[in-house]
LORO-248107 format. One line per field, with one value per residue (C-alpha): residue number from 1; x, y, z. Coordinates in steps of 0.5 Angstrom, whole numbers. Each point is the difference from the previous one (the first is absolute). Example, Ala and Ser with C-alpha at 12.3 -4.5 7.8 and 13.67 -1.06 7.14 Angstrom:
# residues 2
marlo 1,2
px 25,2
py -9,7
pz 16,-2
This chain:
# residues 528
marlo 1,2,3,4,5,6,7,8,9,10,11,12,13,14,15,16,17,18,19,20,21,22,23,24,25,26,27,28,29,30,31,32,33,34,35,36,37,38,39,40,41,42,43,44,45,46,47,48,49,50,51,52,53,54,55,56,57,58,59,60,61,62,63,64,65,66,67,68,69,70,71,72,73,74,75,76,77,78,79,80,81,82,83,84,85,86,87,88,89,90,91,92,93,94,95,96,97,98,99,100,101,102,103,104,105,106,107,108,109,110,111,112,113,114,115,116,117,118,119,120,121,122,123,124,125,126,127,128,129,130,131,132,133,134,135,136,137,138,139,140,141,142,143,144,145,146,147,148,149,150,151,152,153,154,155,156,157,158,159,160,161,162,163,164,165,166,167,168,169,170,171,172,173,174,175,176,177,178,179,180,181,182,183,184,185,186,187,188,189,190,191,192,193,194,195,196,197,198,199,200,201,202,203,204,205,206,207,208,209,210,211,212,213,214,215,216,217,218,219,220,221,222,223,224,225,226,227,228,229,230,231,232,233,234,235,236,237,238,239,240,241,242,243,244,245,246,247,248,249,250,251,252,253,254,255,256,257,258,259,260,261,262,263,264,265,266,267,268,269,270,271,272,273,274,275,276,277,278,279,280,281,282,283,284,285,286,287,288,289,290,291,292,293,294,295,296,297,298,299,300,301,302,303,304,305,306,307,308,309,310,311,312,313,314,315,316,317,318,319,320,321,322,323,324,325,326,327,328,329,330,331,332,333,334,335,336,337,338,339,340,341,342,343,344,345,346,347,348,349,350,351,352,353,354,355,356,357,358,359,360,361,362,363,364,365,366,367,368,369,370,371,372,373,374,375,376,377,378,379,380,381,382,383,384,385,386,387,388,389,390,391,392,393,394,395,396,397,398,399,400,401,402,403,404,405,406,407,408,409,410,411,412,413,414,415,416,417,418,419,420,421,422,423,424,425,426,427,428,429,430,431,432,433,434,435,436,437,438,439,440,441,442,443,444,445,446,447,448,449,450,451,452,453,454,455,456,457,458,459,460,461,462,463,464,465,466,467,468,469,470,471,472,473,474,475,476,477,478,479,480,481,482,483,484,485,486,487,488,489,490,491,492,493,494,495,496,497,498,499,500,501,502,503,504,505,506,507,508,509,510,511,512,513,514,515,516,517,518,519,520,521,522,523,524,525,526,527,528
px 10,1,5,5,3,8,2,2,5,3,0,5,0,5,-5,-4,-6,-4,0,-1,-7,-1,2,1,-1,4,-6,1,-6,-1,-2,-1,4,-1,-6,-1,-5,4,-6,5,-1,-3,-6,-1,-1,-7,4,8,0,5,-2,6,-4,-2,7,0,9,3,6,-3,-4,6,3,-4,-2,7,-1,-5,2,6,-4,-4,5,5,-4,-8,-5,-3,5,-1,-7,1,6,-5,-6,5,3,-6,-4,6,3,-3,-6,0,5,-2,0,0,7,5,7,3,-1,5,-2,-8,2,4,-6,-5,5,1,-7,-2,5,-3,-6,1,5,-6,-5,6,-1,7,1,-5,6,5,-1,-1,6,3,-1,2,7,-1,-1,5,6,-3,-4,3,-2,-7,0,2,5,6,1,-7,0,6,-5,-6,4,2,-7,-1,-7,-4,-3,-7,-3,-3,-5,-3,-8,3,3,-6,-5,-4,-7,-1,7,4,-2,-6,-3,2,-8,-4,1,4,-5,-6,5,0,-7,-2,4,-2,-7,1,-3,-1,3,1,7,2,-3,5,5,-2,1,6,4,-3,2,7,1,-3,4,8,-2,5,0,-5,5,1,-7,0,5,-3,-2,-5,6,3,-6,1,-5,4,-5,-5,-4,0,-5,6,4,6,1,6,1,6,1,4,6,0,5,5,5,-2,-3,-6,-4,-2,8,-1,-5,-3,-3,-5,-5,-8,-5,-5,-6,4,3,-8,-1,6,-4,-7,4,4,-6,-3,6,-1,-6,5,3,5,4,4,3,0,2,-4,1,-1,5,-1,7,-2,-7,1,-4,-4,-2,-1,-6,2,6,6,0,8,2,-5,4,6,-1,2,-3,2,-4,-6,-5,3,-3,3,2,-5,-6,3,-2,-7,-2,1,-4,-5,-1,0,-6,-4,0,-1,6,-1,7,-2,6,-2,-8,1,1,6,6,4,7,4,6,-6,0,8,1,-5,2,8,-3,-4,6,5,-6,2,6,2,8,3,2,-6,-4,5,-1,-7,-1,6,4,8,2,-3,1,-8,-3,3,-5,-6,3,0,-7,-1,-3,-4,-4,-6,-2,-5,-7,-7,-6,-3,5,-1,-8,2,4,-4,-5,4,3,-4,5,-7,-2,-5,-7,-3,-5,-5,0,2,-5,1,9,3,2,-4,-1,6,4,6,0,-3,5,2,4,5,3,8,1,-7,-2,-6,-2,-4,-5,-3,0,-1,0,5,-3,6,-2,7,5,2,7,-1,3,-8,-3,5,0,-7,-2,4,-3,-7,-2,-1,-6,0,-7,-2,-1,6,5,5,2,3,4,1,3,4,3,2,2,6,2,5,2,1,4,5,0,0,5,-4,-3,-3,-4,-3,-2,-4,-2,-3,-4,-4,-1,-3,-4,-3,-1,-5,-3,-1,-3,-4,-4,-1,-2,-6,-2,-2,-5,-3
py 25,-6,-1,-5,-5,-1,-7,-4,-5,1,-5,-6,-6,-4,-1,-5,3,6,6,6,3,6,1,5,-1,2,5,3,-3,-3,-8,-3,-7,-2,-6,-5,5,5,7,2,7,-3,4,-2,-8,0,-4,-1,-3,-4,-7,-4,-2,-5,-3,-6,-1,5,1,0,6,4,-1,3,4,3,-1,5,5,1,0,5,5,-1,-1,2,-2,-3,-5,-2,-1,-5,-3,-3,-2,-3,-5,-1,-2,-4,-3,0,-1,-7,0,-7,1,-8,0,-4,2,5,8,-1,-6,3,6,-3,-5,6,4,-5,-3,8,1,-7,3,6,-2,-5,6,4,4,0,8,0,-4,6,4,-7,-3,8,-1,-7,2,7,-5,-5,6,4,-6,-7,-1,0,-6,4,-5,4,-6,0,7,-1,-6,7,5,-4,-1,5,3,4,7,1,-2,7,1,-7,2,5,-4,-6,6,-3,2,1,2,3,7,2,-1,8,1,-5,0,7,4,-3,3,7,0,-2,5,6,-1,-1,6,-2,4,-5,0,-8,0,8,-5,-5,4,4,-7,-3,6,1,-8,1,6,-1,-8,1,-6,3,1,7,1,-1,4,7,6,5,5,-4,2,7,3,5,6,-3,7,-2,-5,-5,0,-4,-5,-4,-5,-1,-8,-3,-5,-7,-6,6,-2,8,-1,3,-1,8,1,0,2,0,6,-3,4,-3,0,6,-5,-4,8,1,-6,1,7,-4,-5,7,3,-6,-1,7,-1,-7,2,-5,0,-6,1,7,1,4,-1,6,2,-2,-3,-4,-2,-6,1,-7,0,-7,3,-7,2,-4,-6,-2,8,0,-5,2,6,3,6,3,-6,-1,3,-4,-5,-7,-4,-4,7,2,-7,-1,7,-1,-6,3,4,-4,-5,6,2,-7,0,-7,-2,-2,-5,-3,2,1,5,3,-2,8,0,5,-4,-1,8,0,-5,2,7,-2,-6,6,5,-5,-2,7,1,3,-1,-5,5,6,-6,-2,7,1,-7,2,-5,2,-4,-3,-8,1,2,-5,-5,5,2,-9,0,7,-3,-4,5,-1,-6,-4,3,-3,3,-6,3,6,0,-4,5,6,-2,2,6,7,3,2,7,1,0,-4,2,-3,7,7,3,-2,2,6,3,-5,6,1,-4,2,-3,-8,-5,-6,-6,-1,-7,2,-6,1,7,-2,-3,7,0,6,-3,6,7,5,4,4,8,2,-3,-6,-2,-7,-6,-2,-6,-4,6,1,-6,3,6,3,4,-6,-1,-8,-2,-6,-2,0,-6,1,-7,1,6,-5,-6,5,3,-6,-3,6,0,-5,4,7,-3,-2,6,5,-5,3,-3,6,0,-6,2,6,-5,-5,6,1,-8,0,6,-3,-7,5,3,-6,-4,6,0,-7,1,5,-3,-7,4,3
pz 52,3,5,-2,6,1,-3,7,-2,-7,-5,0,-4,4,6,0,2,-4,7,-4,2,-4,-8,-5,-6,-7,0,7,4,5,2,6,0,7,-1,-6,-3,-5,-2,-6,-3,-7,-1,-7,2,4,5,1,7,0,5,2,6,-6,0,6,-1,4,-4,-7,3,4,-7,-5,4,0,-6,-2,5,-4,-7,4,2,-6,-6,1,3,-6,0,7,-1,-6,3,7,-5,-5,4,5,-7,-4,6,7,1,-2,6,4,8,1,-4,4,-3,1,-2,-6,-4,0,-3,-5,-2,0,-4,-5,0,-2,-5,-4,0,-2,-6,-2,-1,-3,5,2,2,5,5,-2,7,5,-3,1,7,1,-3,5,6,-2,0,6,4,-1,7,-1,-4,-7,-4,-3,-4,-4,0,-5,-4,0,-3,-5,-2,-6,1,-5,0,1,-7,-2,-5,-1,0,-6,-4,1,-1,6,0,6,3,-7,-3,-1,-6,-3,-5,4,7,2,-4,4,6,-2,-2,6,3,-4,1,8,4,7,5,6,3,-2,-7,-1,3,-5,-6,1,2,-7,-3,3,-2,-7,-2,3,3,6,6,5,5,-3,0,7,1,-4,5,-2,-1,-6,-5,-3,-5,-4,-2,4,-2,-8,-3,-2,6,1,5,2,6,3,1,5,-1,2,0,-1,7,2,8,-1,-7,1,-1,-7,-5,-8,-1,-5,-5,1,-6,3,-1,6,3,2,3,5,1,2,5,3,0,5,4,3,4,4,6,1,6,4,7,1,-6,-6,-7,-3,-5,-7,0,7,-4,-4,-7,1,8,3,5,4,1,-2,5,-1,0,7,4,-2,1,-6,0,-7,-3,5,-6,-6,-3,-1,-7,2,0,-7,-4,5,-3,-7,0,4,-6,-4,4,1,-7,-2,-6,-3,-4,-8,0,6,1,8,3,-2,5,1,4,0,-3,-6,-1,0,-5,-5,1,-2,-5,-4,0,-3,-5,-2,-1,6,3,5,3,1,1,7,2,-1,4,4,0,1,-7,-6,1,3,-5,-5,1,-2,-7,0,-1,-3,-7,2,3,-6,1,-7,1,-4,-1,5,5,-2,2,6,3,-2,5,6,-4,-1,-6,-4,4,-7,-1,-5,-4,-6,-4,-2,4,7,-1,2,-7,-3,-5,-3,-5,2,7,-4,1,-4,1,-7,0,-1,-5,-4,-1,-3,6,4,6,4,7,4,2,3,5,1,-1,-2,-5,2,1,2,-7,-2,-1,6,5,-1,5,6,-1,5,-6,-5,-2,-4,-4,3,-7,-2,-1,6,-1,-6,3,6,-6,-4,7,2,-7,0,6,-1,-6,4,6,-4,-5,6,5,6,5,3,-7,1,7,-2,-7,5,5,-7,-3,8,-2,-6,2,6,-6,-3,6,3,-7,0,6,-1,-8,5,5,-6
């Protein structure tokens, strides 16, 4: 156990000068406070070293320095840690050393210089905890050239919360959700078919997979031990895993305080099982202190160590990973698996965010409640979420046959193999397994376009399905344009006969199908 030092002199806030040398925080660790350098027990930031050495007037930094120290100790170490880079960034950094008036007046210069600014890019709540703390020393440090008077003309400043759901609404492509039969099925392909057993690629996969499935803030995730994951009949063939997350932004001391116990899909359980597997044979140790326990063994491992747990001496956490690990991992996979976005036609821009939004966009799109959806993305109440019903029917966007085949480039949704005759099909014999396309508004319109190399009966709804499945064998011959154009002809017709979001999506999965068959005979009829 780390031993904790004896705070020396007690906070107070009528002295001029900050003495304290050691402080606890809410969470009851331990920091050393005597220098300008602050090492805080922040593991999930890859840096949480606060640096008051950086702040040249004396009386601004023992101040704020008070002032962080009381968030630390009373509020969380979080709070702390936002308010020092929040007023260092708004404010005082642009503090000028040559200027000739007083204390005072300059910091009230830099304070109403930042607040215009920040109004002018409508980005007001970026102030709030600078002015918090202006008003804090105003009432606690006037003497430090903090104006009792001004602090009034602050808090009348009525500030806007953080705008939430902003890239959800634009539906940014390169920061909204992502495309739910576009993007997310590449994702999933990739991962499925991703059979490397490396330590970082395991970490990769069970990160995306987690993210895909519950869109959690990697927080959680950093937090996972390997005794959170449990396989109910781990000797059955369909075993059932659960995994206990741990809860965030809850104001409990310790994010492992609380949990939710989550059922995972067995296709994701098993890559669990794989990096488990493999962070057996680590051996991590830190100080005299050997992590052997699953319950002391985080589930991702960060083999450097994490560096802000180290120099705290955060012994609990020095084998996290950082918010930073979780994000840099998922776009590792995404470089190494070259994922190319249809929308954008770069290499696909994943983040953690990204997943959580398209998880919450697509539940809404399917009718989910306000309240099981707060849950599910653990949130304590409903307002969260509204933002994600907002967009929820504009999920299914216009798409052409010109779009169509333009995606289906990037796209793999066909699995079949083409054929030119019967002879080469499996099935190929039998009548029974022919497939023929009927155009739904003229009956009379029939074409073969393939053959079923399923051996048992089918309970796929043919001829649509038929495109996603690996048994269908299409003709080259026949005209798949013609079921391209009537696909899309009545796609229109069946969203707004349905009202279901989740209907155009799987529609939109089998037009991309069909556009890949039309290509890829297209394709093979010019090398002839």
């Amino acid at each position: 156990m780390l031993k904790e030092r004896q705070t020396a002199i007690e906070f107070a806030p009528h002295k001029k000068e900050f003495a304290q040398k050691t402080l606890i925080t809410r969470e009851g660790k331990s920091v050393d406070i005597s220098s300008d350098t602050w090492q805080l027990p922040y593991a999930t930031r890859s840096n949480s070293t606060l640096r008051f050495e950086r702040i040249s007037n004396q009386q601004i930094k023992e101040t704020l320095k008070a002032h962080v120290a009381e968030r630390i100790s009373r509020v969380s170490t979080h709070s702390g840690y936002t308010v020092y880079h929040d007023a260092w960034r708004e404010v005082l950094q642009h503090w000028n050393t040559n200027y000739t008036e007083d204390t005072e007046t300059q910091l009230i210069g830099l304070f109403e210089s930042a607040v215009n600014k920040a109004r002018a890019k409508h980005t007001l709540w970026s102030m709030y905890r600078p002015i918090q703390w202006y008003i804090w020393a105003a009432e606690n440090f006037p003497e430090n050239g903090f104006s009792p008077v001004y602090a009034l003309e602050l808090e009348a400043i009525q500030i806007p919360g953080n705008p939430k759901g902003e890239a959800v609404r634009m539906e940014d492509p390169s920061s909204g959700p992502l495309h739910k039969s576009l993007e997310l099925p590449l994702l999933i392909s990739a991962l499925r078919q991703d059979r490397s057993q490396e330590l970082k690629h395991l970490q990769e996969k069970v990160i995306l997979a987690l993210s895909i499935a519950f869109g959690r803030n990697p927080a959680n995730l950093t937090f996972l031990r390997e005794s959170d994951m449990t396989k109910l009949q781990p000797d059955s063939d369909d075993p059932c895993y659960v995994i206990k997350m741990p809860r965030i932004k809850k104001r409990q001391l310790n994010p492992r305080d609380d949990y939710l116990e989550e059922y995972i899909d067995p296709t994701y359980g098993a890559l669990i099982d794989e990096l488990l597997k493999a962070n057996k044979e680590l051996n991590i140790a830190f100080e005299h202190n050997t992590f052997t326990k699953p319950d002391e063994r985080p589930l991702l491992i960060n083999t450097a160590g994490n560096q802000a747990a180290i120099r705290s001496k955060d012994i609990a956490n020095v084998f996290n990973m950082a918010s930073s690990d979780i994000s840099k991992l998922i776009h590792s996979f995404v470089k190494r698996h070259n994922i190319i976005s249809p929308i954008t036609g770069e290499l696909m821009h994943v983040t953690p965010r990204r997943l959580r939004y398209t998880l919450a966009t697509g539940l809404a799109a399917e009718g989910i409640s306000k309240r099981e959806l707060a849950r599910i993305l653990d949130h304590t109440d409903t307002q969260h979420v509204n933002v994600y019903f907002e967009v929820a029917g504009n999920i299914v966007e216009q798409l052409d046959k010109a779009t169509a085949k333009g995606f289906s480039k990037y796209l793999n949704f066909f699995k079949g193999k083409l054929i030119d005759s019967d002879r080469e099909a499996v099935n190929g014999e039998r009548d029974d397994k022919q497939l023929i396309f009927v155009d739904e508004h003229n009956p009379q319109d029939q074409s073969d376009i393939g053959i079923c190399g399923e051996a048992r009966v089918c309970h796929l709804d043919p001829p649509y399905s038929c495109y996603l499945c690996p048994k269908f064998q299409p003709y080259r011959h026949a005209d798949h344009e013609h079921v391209l154009d009537c696909l899309l002809a009545s796609r229109e017709e069946r969203l707004n006969k349905y009202e279901n979001a989740r209907l155009g999506i799987q529609l939109d999965e089998v037009i991309t199908a069909v556009a890949q068959v039309t290509e890829l005979c297209k394709e093979d009829n010019s090398h002839e």
